[in-house]
N, C-alpha and C positions, 0 to 999 in steps of 0.2 A: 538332676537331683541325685544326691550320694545313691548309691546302692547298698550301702552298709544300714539297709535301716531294721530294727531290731524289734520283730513282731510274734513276741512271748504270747502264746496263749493259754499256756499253763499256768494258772492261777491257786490251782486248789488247793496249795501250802494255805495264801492267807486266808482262807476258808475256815482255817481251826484257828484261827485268832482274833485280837480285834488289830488292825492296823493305827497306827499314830498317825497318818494320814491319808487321805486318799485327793487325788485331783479327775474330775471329771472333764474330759475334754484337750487334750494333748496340741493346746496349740502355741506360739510366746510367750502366754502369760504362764501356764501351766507345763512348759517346758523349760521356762526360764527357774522356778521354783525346783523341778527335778533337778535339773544341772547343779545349782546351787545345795538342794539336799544331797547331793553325791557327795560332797564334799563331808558329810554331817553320816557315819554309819550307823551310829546309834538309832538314828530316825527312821523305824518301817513304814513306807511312803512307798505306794502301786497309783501308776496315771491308767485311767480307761480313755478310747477315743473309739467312737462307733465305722471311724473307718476304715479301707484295710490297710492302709500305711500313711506314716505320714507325710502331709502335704501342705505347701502354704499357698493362698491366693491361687491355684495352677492358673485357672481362668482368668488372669489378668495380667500374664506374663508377656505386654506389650513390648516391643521395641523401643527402648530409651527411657524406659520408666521407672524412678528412681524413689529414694527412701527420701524422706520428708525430715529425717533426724540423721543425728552421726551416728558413725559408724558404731561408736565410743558406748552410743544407747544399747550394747548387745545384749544378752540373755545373762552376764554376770559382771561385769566388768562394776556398773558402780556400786557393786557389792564387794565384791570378791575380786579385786585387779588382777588377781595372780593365779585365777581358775583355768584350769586346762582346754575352759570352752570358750573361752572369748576369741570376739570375732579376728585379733592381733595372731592367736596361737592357731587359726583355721588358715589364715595366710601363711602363716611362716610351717605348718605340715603340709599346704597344697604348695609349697615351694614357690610361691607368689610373692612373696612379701616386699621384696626390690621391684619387680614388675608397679605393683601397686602403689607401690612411694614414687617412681619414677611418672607415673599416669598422673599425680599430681587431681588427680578427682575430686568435685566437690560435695558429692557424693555417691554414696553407694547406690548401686542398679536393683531394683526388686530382684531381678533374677537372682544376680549374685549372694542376696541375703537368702533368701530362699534355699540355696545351696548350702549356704552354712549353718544356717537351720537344721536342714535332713542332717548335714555332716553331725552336728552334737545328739540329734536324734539317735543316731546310726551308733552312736558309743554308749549311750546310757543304760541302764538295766530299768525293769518296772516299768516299762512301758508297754504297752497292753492294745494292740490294735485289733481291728473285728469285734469288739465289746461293746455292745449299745445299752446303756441305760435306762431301764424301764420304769422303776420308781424309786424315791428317797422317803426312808422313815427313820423318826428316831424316839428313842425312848429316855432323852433328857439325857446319857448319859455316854449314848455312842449312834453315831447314824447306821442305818442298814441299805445298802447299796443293792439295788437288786439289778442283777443282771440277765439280757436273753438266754436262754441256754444252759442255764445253771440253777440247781436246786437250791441251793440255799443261798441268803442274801451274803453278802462281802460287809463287814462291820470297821467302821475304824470311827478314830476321837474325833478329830476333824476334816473338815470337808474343803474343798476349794472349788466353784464351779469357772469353769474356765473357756464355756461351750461358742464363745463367738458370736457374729452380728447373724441376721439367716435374711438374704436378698430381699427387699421387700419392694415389689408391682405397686404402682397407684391402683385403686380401685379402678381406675377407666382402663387400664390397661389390661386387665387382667382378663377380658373375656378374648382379649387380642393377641395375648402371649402364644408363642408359636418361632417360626423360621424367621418374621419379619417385626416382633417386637418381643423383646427378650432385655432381662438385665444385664450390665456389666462382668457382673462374676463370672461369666465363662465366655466373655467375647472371645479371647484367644485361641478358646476351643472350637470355635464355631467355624464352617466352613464359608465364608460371606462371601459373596458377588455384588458390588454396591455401584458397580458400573451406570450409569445411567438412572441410577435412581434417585429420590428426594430421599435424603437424611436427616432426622432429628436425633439432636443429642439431650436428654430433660437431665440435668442435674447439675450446678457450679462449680460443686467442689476438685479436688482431684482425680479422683477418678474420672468425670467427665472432660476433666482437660486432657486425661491421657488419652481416651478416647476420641474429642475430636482431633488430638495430633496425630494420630494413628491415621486418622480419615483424611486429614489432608496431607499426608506422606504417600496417599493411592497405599494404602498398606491392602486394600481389599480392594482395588480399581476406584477408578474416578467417578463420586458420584454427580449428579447431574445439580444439585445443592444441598448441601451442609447450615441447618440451623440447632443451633445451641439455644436452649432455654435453660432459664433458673428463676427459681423464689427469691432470689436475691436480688437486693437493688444494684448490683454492680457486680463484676470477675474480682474479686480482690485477691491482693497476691497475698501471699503466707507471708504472714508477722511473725518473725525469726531474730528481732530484737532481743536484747539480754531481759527486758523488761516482762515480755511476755513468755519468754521461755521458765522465767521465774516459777510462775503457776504450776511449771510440771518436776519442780525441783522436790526434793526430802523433805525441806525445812518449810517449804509451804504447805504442804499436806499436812505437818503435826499441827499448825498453826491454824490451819481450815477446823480441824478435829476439834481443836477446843473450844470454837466456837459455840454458843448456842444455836440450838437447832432452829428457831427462828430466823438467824441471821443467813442459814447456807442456802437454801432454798435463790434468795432473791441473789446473793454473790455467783450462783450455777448459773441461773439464767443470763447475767449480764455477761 
């Protein structure tokens, strides 16, 4: 992870005003929108993140596990092509950018975006680590941020909540959580010895495929068996057709939006 990462805790300028923005939570979504207000000076815009630097996914920085989008999907690029933080302009100052054309990749490695993450982290201003948020009020006319440690609440016009998934145990597992049944999120961290043991992996999606690859690569010794469960009727691969990428485009979102509120409901679930 870069080292240039930029952890202001000096706040108490926007204390005597109301801010034009605030983002609670400093992670893509809410890093992505900083980056982009860089570009915008007029816009007073401060990100809080409760933690003490930033960090993406640490816990799942598996060997060989890779981003599910292009590279192209960065933090500004189908916005702003020509912004100083896109992931094009993070290769070409880590002096990579021939290396990378030449690797001919079909795509990018978590780790590596990860890296480039911190790296736009590390150049931005208003970003606010060590800052936990305790409550939100508003009086119809500007929200009140209230933060640990601070007397008076932080005010700005709008808000963006930006805070992320938070691990979630099945109920059966939860009285079991411990050294020997634990979630994904910090597998990486963890120090395992799976030698000899029976392994379950419960979940379909990607992350569980990345996990049981990891297990049968002996990334933590050879366990003695390896079962993979899921709610799904089948492993299906990721639909990466022009069809279905459609969904996550501009022009379907306005289109979603104009919808009647009746209609989105049953189009979400299918």
């Amino acid at each position: 992870m870069s080292p240039r990462i930029n952890m202001q805790d000096n706040v108490q300028d926007s204390e005597q005003h109301t801010l034009d923005f605030a983002g609670l939570g400093i992670g893509p979504f809410n890093l992505s929108i900083a980056a982009l207000l860089a570009e915008l000076p007029d816009v007073d815009a401060q990100f809080f993140d409760a933690r003490p630097a930033f960090a993406w996914h640490p816990g799942m920085m598996l060997p060989g596990a890779r981003l599910q989008t292009s590279y192209l999907k960065d933090l500004v690029t189908g916005v702003a092509p020509t912004s100083p933080y896109s992931f094009l302009n993070y290769l070409v100052t880590q002096r990579r950018f021939y290396p990378f054309l030449c690797a001919e990749l079909p795509a990018v490695s978590r780790r590596e975006y990860a890296d480039y993450l911190g790296w736009v982290a590390g150049q931005l201003h208003g970003l606010h680590f060590g800052q936990r948020i305790e409550a939100v009020e508003t009086d119809g006319e500007a929200f009140a941020v209230h933060i640990g440690g601070r007397r008076q609440p932080l005010r700005a016009r709008a808000l963006c909540l930006g805070t992320g998934l938070t691990p979630r145990l099945p109920d059966c597992a939860r009285p079991h959580a411990g050294a020997r049944c634990f979630h994904n999120s910090d597998i990486a961290q963890r120090q395992l010895d799976l030698r000899g043991l029976r392994v379950a992996v419960v979940g379909g999606g990607q992350s569980g495929a990345e996990v049981v690859e990891a297990v049968l690569a002996g990334q933590w010794g050879e366990p003695a068996a390896l079962n993979w469960l899921s709610r799904r009727p089948n492993f299906e691969a990721l639909d990466e057709v022009a069809f279905s990428n459609e969904y996550f485009s501009p022009q379907y979102v306005d289109a979603f939006y104009q919808l009647e509120c009746g209609r989105k409901p049953a189009i979400v679930a299918q």
